[in-house]
Legacy VTK file of the C-alpha trace (Angstrom):
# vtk DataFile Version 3.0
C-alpha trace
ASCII
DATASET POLYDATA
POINTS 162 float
16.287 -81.488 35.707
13.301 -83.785 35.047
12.553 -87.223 35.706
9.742 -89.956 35.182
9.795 -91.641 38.015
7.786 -96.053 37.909
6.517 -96.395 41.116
5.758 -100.416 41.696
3.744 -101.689 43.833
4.601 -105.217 45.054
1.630 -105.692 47.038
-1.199 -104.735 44.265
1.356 -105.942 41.111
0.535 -102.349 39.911
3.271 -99.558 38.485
2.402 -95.411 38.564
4.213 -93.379 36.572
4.833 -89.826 37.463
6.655 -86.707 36.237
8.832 -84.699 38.195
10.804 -81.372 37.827
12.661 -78.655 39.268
13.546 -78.803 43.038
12.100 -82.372 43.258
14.274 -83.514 40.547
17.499 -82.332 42.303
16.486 -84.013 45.407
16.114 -87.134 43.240
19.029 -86.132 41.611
21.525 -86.485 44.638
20.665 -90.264 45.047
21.733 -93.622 44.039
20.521 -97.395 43.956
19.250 -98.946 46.550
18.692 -95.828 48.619
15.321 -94.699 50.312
13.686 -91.276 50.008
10.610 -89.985 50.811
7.534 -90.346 48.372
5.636 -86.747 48.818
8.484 -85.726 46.290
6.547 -87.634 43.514
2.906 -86.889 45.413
2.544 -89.560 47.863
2.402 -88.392 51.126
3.730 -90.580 54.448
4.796 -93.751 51.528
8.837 -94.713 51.496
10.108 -95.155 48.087
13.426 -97.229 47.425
15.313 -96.861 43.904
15.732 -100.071 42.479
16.625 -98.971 38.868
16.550 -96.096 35.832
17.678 -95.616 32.310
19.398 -92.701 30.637
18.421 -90.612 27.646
20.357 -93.260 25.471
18.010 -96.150 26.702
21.711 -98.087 29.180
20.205 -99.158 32.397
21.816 -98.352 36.141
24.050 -100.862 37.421
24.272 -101.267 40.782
28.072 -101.572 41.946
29.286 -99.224 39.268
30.682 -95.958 40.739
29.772 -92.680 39.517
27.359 -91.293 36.760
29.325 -92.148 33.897
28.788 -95.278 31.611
31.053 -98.129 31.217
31.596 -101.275 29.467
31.621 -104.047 31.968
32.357 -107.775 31.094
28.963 -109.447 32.334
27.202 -112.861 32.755
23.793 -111.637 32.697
21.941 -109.464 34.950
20.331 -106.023 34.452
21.851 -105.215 31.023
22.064 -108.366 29.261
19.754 -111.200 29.666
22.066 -114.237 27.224
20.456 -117.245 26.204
23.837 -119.425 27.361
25.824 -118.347 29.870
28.631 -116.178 27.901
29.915 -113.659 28.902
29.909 -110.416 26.868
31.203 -106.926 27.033
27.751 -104.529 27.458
27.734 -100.904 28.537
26.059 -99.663 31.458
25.461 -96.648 33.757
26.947 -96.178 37.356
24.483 -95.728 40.214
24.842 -92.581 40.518
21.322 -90.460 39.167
22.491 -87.708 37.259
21.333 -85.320 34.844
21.111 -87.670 32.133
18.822 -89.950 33.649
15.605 -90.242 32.012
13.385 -92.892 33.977
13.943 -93.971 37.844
12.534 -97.178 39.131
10.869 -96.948 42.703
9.232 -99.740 44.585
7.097 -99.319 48.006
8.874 -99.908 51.448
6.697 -98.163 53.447
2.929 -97.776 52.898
0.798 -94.704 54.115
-3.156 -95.033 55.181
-4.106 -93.967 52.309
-3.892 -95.993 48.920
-1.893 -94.626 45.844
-4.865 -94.183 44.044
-6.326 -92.401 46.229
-3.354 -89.968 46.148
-2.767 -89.835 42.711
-5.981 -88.914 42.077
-6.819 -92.279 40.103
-10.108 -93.825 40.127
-10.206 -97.183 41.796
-11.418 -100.027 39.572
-13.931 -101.025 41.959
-16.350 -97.870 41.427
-15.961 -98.520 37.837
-17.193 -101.964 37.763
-20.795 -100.831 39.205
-21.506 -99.389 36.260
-23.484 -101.147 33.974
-22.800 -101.418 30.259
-24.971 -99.898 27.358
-26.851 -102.503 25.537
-25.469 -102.206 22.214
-22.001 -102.498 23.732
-23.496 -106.069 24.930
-24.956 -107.489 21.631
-22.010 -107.587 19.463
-18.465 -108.319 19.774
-15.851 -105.573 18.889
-13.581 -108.397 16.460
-16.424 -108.894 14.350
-17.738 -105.544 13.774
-14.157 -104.922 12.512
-13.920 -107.919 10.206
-17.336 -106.479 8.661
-15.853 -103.390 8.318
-12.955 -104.962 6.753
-14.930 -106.851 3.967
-16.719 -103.689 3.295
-13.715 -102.184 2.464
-11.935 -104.922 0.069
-11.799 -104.415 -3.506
-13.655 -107.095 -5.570
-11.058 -108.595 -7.745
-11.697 -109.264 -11.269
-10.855 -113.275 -12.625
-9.407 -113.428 -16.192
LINES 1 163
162 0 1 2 3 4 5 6 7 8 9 10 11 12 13 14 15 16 17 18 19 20 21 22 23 24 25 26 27 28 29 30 31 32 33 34 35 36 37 38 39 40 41 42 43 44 45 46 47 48 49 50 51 52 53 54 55 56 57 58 59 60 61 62 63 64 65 66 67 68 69 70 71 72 73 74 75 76 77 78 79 80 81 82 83 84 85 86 87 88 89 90 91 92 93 94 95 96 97 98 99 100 101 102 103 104 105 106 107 108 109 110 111 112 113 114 115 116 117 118 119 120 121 122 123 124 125 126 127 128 129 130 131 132 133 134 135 136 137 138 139 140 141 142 143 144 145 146 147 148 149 150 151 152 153 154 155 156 157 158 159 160 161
């Protein structure tokens, strides 16, 4: 089993994504929507994770209220699934909440926060050390768009008039 499991965070407007396989997976594996587990599984020690969505291999998202693992069609208004322009109502297939095998991506967002920050976990490197650093001056003097349009007219054909 192997997931990619979004982690969102609400607070900083941020998503992580993160990979994870074997053992992990089939503790993962066992849950459904809405439930809580514990974040070390995906490498973030003493944060609470809740599931609040997933797709399968197929690209159908989890529906929350549909038993089991197994797709189905479901007559639906809108929602997770179908987003209509009027309010018809249409036939679309889902998943049930049920992770299975077949899942591909699960959606997590932060309950519970730990001391440390996610970045820190993870590994990342905060924004904040990268924004002391200065730029090099030829960076500075000119844009990026019109080195490309330069490069662009460089590369045109001349076209002959007849």
């Amino acid at each position: 089993m192997e997931f990619k499991v979004v982690v969102s965070d609400p607070e900083s407007g941020k998503s992580y994504q993160r990979e994870v396989k074997d053992e992990k997976a089939a503790r993962i594996g066992t849950l459904k929507l809405g439930e809580e587990f514990d974040g070390a599984l995906v490498g973030l020690v003493g944060y609470t994770l809740k599931i609040t969505g997933g797709s399968d291999k197929a690209g159908f998202p989890l529906k929350k209220g549909i038993q089991g693992m197994k797709r189905a069609m479901v007559l639906m208004e809108g929602g997770v699934g179908y987003n209509p322009q009027k309010r018809v109502r249409v036939r679309k297939r889902v998943r049930g909440e049920k992770i299975a095998e077949d899942v591909v991506q699960v959606n997590t967002a932060v309950v519970k926060r730990a001391k440390k920050t996610i970045e820190e976990l993870l590994g990342i490197a905060p924004a904040a050390a990268k924004a002391g650093e200065t730029a090099p001056a030829a960076a500075v003097d000119a844009p990026k768009h019109e080195a490309k349009k330069e490069e662009k007219n460089e590369k045109a054909p001349a076209k002959d008039k007849k």
